[in-house]
C-alpha positions as CSV (number, residue, x, y, z in Angstrom):
1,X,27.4,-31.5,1.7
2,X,27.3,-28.7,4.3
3,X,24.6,-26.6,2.4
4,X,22.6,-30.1,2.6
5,X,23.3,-30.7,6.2
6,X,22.1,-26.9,6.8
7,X,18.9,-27.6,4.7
8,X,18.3,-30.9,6.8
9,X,19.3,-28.9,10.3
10,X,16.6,-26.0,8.7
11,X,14.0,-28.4,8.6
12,X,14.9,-29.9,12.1
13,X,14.4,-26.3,13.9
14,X,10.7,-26.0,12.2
15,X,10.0,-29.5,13.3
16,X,11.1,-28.7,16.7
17,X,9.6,-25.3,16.6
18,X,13.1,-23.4,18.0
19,X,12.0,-20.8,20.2
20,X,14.6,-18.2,18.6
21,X,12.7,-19.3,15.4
22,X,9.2,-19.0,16.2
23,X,10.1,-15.4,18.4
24,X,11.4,-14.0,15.0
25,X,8.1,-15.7,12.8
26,X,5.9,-14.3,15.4
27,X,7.3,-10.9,15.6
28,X,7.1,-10.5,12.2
29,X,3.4,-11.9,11.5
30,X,2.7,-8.8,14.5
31,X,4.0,-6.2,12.6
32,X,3.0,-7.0,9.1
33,X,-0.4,-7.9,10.3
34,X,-0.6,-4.6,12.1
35,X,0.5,-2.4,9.5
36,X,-1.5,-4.6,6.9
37,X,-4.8,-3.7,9.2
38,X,-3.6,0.2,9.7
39,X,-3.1,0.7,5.9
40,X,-6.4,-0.7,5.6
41,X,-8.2,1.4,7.7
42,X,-6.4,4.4,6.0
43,X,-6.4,3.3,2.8
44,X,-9.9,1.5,1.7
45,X,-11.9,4.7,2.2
46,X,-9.1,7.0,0.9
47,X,-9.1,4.9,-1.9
48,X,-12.8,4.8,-2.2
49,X,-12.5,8.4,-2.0
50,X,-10.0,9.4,-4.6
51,X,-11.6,7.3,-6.8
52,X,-15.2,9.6,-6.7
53,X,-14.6,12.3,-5.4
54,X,-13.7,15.5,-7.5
55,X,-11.4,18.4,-6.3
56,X,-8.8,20.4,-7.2
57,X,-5.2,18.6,-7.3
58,X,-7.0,15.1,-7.8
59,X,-5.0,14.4,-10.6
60,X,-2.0,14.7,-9.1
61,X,-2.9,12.8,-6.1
62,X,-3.8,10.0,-7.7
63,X,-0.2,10.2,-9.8
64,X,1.5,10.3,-6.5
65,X,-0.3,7.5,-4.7
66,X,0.8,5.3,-7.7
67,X,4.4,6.6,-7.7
68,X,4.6,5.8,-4.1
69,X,4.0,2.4,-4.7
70,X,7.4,1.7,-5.9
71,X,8.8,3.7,-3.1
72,X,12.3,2.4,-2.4
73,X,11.5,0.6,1.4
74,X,15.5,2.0,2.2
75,X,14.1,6.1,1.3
76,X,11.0,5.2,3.5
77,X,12.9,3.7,6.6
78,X,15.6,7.0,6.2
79,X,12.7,9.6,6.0
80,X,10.9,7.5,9.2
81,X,14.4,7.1,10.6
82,X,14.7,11.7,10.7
83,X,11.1,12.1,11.8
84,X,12.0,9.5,14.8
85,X,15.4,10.4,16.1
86,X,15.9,12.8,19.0
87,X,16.2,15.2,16.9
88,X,13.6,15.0,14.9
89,X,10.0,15.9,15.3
90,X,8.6,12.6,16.4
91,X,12.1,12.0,18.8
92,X,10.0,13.0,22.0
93,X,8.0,9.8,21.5
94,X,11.0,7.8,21.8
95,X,9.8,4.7,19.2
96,X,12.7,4.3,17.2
97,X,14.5,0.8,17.4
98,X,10.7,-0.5,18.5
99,X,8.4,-2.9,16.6
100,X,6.1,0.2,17.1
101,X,8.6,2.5,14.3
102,X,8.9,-1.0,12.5
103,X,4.9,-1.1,11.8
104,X,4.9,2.6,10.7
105,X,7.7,2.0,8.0
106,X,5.5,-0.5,6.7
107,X,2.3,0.7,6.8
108,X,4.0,3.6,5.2
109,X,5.0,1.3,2.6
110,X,1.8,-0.5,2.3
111,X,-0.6,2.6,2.3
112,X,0.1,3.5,-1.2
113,X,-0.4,0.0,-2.4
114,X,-4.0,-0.2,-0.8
115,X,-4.8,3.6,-1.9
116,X,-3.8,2.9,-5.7
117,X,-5.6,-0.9,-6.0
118,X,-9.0,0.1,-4.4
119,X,-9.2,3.9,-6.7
120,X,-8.9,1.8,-9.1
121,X,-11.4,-1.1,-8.1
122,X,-13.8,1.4,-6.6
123,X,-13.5,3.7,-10.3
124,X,-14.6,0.4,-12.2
125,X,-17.3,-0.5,-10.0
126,X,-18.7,2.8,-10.1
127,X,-18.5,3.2,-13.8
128,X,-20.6,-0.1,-14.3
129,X,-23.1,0.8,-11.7
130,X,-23.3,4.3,-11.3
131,X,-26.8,4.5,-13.3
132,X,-28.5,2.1,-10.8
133,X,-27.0,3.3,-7.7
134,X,-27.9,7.1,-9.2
135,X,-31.4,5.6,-9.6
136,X,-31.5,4.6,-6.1
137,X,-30.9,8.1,-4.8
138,X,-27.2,7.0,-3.9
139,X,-24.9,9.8,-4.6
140,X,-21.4,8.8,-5.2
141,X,-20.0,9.1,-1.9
142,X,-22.9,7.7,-0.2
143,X,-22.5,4.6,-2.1
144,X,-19.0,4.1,-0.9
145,X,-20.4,0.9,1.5
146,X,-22.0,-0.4,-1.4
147,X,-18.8,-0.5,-3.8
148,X,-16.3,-1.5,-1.1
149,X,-18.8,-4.5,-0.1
150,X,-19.2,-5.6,-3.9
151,X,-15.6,-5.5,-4.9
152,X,-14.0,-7.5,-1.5
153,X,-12.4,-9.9,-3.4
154,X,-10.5,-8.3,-5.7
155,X,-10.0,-5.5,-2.0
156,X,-8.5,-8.7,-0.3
157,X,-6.4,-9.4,-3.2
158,X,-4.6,-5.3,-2.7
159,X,-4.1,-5.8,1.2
160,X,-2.4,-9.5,0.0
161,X,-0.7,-8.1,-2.3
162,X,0.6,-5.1,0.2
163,X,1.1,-8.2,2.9
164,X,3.7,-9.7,0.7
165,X,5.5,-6.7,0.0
166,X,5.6,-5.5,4.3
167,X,6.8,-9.1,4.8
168,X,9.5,-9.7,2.0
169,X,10.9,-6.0,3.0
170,X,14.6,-5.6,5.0
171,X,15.4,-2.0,4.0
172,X,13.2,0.2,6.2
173,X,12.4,-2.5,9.1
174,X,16.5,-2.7,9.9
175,X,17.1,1.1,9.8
176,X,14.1,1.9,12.1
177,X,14.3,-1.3,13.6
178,X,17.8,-1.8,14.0
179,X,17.6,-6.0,14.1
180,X,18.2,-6.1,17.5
181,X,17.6,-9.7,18.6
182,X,15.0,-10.9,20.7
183,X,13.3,-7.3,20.5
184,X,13.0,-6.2,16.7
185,X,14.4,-9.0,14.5
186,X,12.0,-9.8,12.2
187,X,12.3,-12.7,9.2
188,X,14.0,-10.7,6.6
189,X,16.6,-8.9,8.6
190,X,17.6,-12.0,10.4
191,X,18.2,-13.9,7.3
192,X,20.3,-11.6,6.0
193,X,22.2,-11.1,9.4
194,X,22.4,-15.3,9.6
195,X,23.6,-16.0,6.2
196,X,26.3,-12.8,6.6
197,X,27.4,-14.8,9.9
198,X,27.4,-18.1,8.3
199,X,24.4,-19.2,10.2
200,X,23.0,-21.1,7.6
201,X,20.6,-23.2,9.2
202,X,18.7,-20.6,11.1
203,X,18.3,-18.6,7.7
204,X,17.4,-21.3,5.3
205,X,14.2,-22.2,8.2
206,X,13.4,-18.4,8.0
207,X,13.5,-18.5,4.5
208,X,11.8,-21.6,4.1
209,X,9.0,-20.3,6.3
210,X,8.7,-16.5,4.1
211,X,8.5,-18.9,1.3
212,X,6.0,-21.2,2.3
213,X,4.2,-17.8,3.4
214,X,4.3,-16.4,-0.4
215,X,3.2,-19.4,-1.5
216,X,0.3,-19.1,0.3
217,X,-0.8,-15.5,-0.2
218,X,-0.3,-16.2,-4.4
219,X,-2.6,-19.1,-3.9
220,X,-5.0,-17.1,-2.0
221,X,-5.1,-14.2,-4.5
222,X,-5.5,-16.7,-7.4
223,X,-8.5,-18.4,-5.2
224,X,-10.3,-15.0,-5.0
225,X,-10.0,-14.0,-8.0
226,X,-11.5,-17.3,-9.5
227,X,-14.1,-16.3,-6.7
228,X,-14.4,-13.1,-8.1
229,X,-15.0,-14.0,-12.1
230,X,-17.5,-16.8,-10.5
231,X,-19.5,-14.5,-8.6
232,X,-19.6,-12.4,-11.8
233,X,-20.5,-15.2,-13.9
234,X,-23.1,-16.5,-12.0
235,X,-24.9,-12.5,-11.5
């Protein structure tokens, strides 16, 4: 009975759009949105880049960018927590406990997701179209615009898929973060902070809310990549 009353007093504070509530959903579309678009930048053309160019220590690169994408968010948030202290090297900037430290743990997570997914996307499309784009008087790096352009969909499907893992993560947000309310509480670590204090209605409408959110990003990537086998079809 009182998980059901909770559930019922969840779906009451979404219906009434709680301020708490929607400070805490708001904060933590910012941050995830805003590391989502940093990693982009970052990582769509080092992607692109890893993927054609050739150098020395590529090899290893590439291993690296892919064992980083299992990076445990908790090592992440401690190595962003050193470089952010006082005394660390970043300390004079005095972002720790911010939203601002929050974004850089997970774009820091997100990069290596982006990096990985579009070498790989990037590789393909240049090995099926290298001979035209060649003919063309593209060179590989050249034709960068080209490959990034062609392959969007399955590109949107890496940032969703680096979207859902900056907004499902607690580890690194609450140790650079520190959860404080009403300034760096995002989804995650207020759900875990409700349900540890009993507050059960608060956490089941967060949770409801990431839910409805993951939901929606699976649909999306499953739309685009129907997109994507259409458009290929129909070339």
């Amino acid at each position: 009975m009182a998980e059901t009353s909770a559930f019922a007093l969840a779906l009451q504070l979404i219906g009434a759009a709680d301020p708490v509530l929607v400070e805490i959903v708001l904060l933590s579309l910012r941050v995830t949105l805003t590391a989502l678009a940093l990693a982009a930048l970052i990582g769509l053309p080092l992607g692109a880049a890893l993927a054609l160019a050739r150098f020395p220590g590529r090899g290893l690169a590439i291993v690296l960018a892919n064992a980083f994408m299992g990076l445990p968010p908790v090592v992440a948030g401690l190595v962003i927590y050193l470089l952010l202290s006082r005394s660390g090297p970043l300390g004079p900037l005095g972002i720790l406990f911010t939203p601002t430290a929050m974004i850089v743990a997970q774009t820091v997570l997100i990069l290596p997701i982006v990096v990985s997914l579009t070498r790989q996307v990037i590789q393909d499309l240049w090995g099926e179209y290298a001979e035209q784009l060649r003919s063309l008087g593209s060179s590989p790096l050249r034709a960068v615009p080209t490959l990034l352009w062609d392959g969007r969909f399955s590109l949107i499907t890496a940032l969703l898929a680096g979207f859902g893992r900056a907004s499902a993560e607690v580890g690194a947000v609450l140790i650079v973060g520190g959860n404080i309310a009403g300034h760096t509480r995002t989804m995650t670590t207020a759900i875990a902070l409700e349900t540890s204090r009993g507050a059960l209605e608060l956490a089941l409408a967060l949770g409801l809310i990431l839910l409805g959110l993951t939901v929606t990003l699976n649909a999306l990537a499953y739309l685009l990549a129907r997109l994507d086998r259409w458009g290929a079809t129909v070339a």
